[in-house]
N, C-alpha and C positions, 0 to 999 in steps of 0.2 A: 516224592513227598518229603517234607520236612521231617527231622528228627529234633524234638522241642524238650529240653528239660525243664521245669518248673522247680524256682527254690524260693526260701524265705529266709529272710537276715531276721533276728530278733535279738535287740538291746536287750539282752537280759541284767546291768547293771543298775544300780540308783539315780545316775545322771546321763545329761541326750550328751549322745555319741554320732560321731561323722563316719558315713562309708562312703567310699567313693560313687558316685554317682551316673558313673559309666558302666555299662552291661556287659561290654568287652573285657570288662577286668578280667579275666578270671585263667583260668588252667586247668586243662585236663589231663590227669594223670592215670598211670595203668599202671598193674602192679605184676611188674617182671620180677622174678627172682626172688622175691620176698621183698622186693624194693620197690620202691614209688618211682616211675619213669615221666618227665613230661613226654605228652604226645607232640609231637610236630604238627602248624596248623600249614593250611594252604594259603593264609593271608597273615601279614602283620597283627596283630594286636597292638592296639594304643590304649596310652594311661593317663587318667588325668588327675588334675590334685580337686578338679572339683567334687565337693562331699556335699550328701544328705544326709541331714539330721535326720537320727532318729529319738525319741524322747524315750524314757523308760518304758520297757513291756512293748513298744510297738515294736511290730514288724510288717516287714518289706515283702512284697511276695514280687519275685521277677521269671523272666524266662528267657533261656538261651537257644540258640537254633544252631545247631552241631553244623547242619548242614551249610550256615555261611562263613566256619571255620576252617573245617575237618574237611578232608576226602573220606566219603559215606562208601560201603559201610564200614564201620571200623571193628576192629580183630576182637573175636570173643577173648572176654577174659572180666578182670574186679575192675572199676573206674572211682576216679573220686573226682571234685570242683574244689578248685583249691583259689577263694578268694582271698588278697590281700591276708596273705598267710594263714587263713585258717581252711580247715578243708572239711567238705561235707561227709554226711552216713557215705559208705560204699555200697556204690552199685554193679549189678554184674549183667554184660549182654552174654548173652547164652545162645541167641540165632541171632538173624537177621535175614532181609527179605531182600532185596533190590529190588525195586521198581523200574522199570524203562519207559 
């Protein structure tokens, strides 16, 4: 089974603003040592300059499939999504199950 995160971009300034408009953006980090680590993925990530507007107050809801980055499962511990340098609430895996 897939492991699918769900987030949402939201313009919270007075004027429409551009994010990039690729779902791959992003990065996943874990937090070793009191320090933010990128994880290693098992495919490239690619970047593009193309952007969606977003206009004031909207927001974006998308979602990320760990499983077509990451080697599953990945190691308990705090995680965060860190798009075009800003980075999400933190989350923490605590189990995990494999599936066969």
């Amino acid at each position: 089974d897939d492991i699918v995160i769900r987030y949402s971009v939201t313009n919270t300034g007075n004027e429409e603003s551009g994010i990039n408009s690729d779902d791959a953006c992003f990065e996943l980090h874990k937090l070793v040592d009191s320090k933010w680590k990128c994880v290693g993925t098992k495919v490239d990530h690619y970047w593009t300059d193309a952007a969606l507007i977003l206009m004031p107050n909207q927001v974006e809801t998308r979602e990320i499939n760990l499983d077509e980055y990451y080697n599953l499962p990945l190691e308990k511990g705090v995680y965060r999504i860190v798009i075009e340098g800003l980075a999400s609430n933190t989350f923490e895996i605590s189990w995990f199950t494999k599936i066969d």
